[in-house]
N, C-alpha and C positions, 0 to 999 in steps of 0.2 A: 273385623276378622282379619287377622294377616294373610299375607300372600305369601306361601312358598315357594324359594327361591332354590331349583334344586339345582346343583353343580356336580355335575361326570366331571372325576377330576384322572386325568393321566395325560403331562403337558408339560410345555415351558414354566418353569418356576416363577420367572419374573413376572411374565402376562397369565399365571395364575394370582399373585399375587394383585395386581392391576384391576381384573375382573371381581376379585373381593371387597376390595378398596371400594369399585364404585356402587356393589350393591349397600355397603357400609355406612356410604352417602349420600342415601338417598334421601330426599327433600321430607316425603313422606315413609320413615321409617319402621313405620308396623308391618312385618315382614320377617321371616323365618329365613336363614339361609342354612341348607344343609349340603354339604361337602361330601360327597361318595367316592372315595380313594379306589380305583380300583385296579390295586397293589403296585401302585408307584415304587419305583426299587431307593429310592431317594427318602430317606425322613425329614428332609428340612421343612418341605410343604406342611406336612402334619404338625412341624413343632412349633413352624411360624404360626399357624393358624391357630392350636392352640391356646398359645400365646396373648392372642389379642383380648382374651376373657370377656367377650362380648359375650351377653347371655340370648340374643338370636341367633348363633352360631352355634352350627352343631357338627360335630367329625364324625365318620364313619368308614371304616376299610373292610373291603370285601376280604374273605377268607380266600378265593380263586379271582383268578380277570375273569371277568364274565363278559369282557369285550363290549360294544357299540352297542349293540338291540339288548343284551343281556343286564346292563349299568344303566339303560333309561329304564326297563323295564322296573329295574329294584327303584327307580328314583322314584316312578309313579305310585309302586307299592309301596311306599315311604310318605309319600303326602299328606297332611293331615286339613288343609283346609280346602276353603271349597275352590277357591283358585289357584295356580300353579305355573312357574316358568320352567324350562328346563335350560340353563343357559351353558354357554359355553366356557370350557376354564381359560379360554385366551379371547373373549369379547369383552366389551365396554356397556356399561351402563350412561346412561345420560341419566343427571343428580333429578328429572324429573319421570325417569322412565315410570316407576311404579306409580305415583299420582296421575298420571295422565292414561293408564290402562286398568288404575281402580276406577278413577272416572268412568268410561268406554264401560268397562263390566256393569257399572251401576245403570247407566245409560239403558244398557241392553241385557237386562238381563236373562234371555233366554240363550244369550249366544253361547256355541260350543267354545268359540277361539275368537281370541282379538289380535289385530295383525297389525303392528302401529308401524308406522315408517323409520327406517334405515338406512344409515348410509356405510359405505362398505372399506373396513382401515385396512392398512399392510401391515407386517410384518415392521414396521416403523412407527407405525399409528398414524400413515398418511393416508389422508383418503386418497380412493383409488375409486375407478369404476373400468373396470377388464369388460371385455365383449360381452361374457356373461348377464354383467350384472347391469348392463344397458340393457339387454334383451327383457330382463327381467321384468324393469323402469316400463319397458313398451309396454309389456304384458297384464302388470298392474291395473286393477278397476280405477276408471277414474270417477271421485267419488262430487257431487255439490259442494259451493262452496260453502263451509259452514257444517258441513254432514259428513258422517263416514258413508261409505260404500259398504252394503248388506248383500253377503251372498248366501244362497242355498241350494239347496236341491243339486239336479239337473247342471243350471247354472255355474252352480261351484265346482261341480266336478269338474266339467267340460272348461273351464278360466283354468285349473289347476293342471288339469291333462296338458293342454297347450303350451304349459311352461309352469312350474311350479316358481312362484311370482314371490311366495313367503320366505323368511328368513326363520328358520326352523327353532333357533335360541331366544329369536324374539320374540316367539307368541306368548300369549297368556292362556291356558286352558281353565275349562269350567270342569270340574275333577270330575263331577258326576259323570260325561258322555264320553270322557275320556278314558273311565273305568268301565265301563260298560264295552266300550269297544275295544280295547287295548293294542297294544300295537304287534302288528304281526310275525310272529316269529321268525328268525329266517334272512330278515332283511337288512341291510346295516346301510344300503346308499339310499334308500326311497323311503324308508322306515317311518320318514313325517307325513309323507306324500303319502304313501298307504293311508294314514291315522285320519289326515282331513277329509278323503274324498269317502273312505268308510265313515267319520261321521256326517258328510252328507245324504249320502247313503239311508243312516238313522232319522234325517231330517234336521241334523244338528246348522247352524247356521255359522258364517264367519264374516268378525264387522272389520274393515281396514280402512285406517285413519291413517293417513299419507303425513302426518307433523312428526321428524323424526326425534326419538329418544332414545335409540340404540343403536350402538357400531359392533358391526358382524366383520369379523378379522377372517379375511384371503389370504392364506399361506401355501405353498406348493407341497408343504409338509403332512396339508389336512388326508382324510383318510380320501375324500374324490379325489383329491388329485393324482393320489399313487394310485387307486384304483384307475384311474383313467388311462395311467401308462399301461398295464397290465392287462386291461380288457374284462376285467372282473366287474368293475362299474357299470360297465354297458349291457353286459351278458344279462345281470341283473334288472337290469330298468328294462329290456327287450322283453323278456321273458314278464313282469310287471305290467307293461301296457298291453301284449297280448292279450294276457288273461282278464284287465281290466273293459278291455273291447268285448271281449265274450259276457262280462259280467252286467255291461250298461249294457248291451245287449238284449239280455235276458230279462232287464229290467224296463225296456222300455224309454230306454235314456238312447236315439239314436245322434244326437247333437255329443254330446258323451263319447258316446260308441265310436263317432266318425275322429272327432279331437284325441284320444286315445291312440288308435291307430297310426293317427298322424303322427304324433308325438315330435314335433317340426326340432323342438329347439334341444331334444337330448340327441337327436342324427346333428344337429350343427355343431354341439358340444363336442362329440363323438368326433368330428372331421378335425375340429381344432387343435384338439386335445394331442389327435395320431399326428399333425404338424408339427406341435410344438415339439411331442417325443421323437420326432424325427431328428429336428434342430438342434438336438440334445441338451433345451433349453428348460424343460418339465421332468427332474428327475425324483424317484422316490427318493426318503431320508429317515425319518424317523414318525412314522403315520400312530396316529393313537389308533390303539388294539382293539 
């Protein structure tokens, strides 16, 4: 069965192009990619991709932007198999990403998400690792060697509260608990972070295999970071961990409940972010809608 490969696309053309390229080439090519335009004012994107007459390639332009939460939403309701990526139009595939997380799914087949290891490019395609995305590295399950790290429940919430550790373009979702729970209206900076710890929540589980196969590209341009200037970003994930404190709460999850509240590493973000915009070294530009 293929794996759908879905693509929000409204972005740099080049590293659009780039991130088609490597789903294009992947080792194991049984795989669907579909392209969700959502109203790029440019037609080159569309004519190039076109173009390439691959028959796993599929276009699609929304009639409106339906913006960040409204373009994954249409991408889920658009999947037709039982697994699913939702990538990024300016990320990197590694040529073994999809064999090594059909592996993982086959492995494990109950799991909601598979969360394979990542390393983090610029704006140049150089690896980089920002304060960030060390924090991250700490945060991460560390798994046996030989074995992925299995998380659930309780567990998985309260690892994700603490820091969300995943790289949201790289997981692979199991469509079924994915549809079942969908993602919550409303949200455009926590939107994955919501989706995991509600399928926890479900019982859904998530397995992370630290061997990396995907480059997740840090640009100042993404939508966090403008958000970050702005204070939109924060208002957001504040208002998020409250209510998910009330919610482990209620559920009995106070390991949950207490890592929520904390929520350590979006207050260090949060500190960084007003430095940097101080320095007037972190400026908005051109954020996807």
């Amino acid at each position: 069965m293929p794996i759908d490969v879905m693509m929000p696309f409204y972005g740099d053309v080049a590293q659009f192009r780039q991130a088609v390229t490597s789903v294009l080439e992947q080792t194991d090519g049984d795989l669907r990619l579909v392209v969700i335009d959502d109203c790029y004012p440019d037609p080159e994107p569309a004519d190039w991709l076109t173009s390439l007459t691959d028959p796993r390639v599929r276009y699609l332009r929304n009639e409106t932007n339906l913006g960040v939460n409204g373009n994954f939403r249409r991408c889920v309701d658009l999947v037709e198999a039982e697994h699913f990526v939702v990538m990024g139009c300016d990320d990197v595939m590694a040529p073994d990403y999809v064999s090594t997380v059909r592996s993982l799914a086959r492995q494990h087949p109950d799991a909601a998400v598979i969360a394979p290891g990542v390393e983090v490019i610029d704006d140049r395609d150089q690896v980089v690792r920002p304060l960030g995305d060390r924090i991250k590295t700490l945060l991460t399950p560390r798994a046996r060697p030989g074995a992925p790290a299995v998380l659930n429940g309780e567990a998985m919430a309260a690892s994700l509260y603490h820091g969300n550790w995943t790289y949201f373009p790289s997981l692979l979702w199991r469509t079924g608990p994915v549809r079942d729970v969908g993602f919550r209206p409303g949200l455009e900076i926590v939107l994955d972070l919501a989706l995991l710890v509600d399928l926890a929540a479900r019982g859904g589980s998530l397995v992370h295999d630290p061997r990396v196969v995907f480059r997740y590209r840090r640009h100042q341009a993404s939508v966090s970071s403008v958000q970050a200037v702005d204070g939109r970003r924060f208002a957001e994930e504040n208002a998020f961990f409250a209510d998910e404190a009330r919610r482990c709460a209620e559920r009995g999850w106070p390991r949950a409940a207490r890592a929520a509240r904390l929520h350590a590493t979006s207050r260090l973000n949060h500190a960084q972010s007003r430095a940097l915009a101080a320095a007037g070294r972190l400026r908005p530009s051109s954020a996807t809608p």
